[in-house]
Every structure is written in C-alpha cells, then in structure tokens.
C-alpha positions, -999 to +999 in steps of 0.1 A: -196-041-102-232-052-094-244-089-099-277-088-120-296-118-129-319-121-161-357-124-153-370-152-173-407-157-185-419-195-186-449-197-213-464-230-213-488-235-248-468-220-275-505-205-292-513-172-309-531-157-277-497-171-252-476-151-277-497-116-277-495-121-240-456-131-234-446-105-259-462-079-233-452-093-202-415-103-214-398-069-222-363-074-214-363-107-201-357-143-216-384-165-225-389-197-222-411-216-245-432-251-235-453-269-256-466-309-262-451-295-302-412-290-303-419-276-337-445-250-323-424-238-296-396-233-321-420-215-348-434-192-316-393-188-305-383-176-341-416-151-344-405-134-308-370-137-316-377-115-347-394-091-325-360-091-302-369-114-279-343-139-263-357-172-261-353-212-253-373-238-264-387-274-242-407-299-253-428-306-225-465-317-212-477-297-185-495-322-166-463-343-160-440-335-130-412-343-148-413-324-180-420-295-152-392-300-135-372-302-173-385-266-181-377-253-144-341-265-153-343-249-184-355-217-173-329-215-140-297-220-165-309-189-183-306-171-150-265-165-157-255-137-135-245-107-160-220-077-146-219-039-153 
C-alpha cells in the first residue's frame, strides 16, 4: 500500500488566458481557483470541470495576506492522502 498525495495547482485570476494556462499545467491534479469574483472562479471551475478537471473555488484578493493564507488552507485540505 503506498501513501500518494494529490498535486494541487493554485490559479489566482480566474481569466480566459489563467484557464488556457491551468488547463496545461493541471493534468491530473486539483485545481484551485482565486479570484476578487466568487462567481468567476465558479464559471472558470464548471468550464475545467467539464474538461475533467477537479477543482475548488476561494474568493480571495491577492494582495491581502489573509485571503493568502485562506487559499493556502484551501489548497492543503485538497492534499488528502489517497492509497493503492
């Protein structure tokens, strides 16, 4: 039994040019979405997740240390250990 944990890709800015570029570099992993616009994130979330991505959404401004430290929270609970 080996103890694998799920890479995670943080995309902070939830734009058309952010997606292209997560939707290459995010093959197998989970994504996490940031934006200032809940209801970007969530319309960039449902696009990847049509594409068969796995993915979390945050709320969050990227000059503030605590909506930083939010989406670091966010993106360290998706790393659940999986087993095979």
């Amino acid at each position: 039994m080996s103890n694998n944990k799920k890479e995670v890709a943080v995309l902070f800015g939830t734009g058309s040019i952010g997606q292209a570029i997560i939707s290459r570099i995010a093959v197998g992993k989970h994504v996490v979405l940031a934006d200032y616009s809940i209801e970007n994130a969530q319309k960039a979330a449902s696009i990847l997740e049509n594409a068969g991505y796995e993915c979390s959404t945050i709320k969050a401004d990227p000059g503030s240390k605590e909506d930083i430290c939010r989406v670091v929270d966010v993106a360290a609970s998706s790393l659940a250990p999986t087993y095979s």
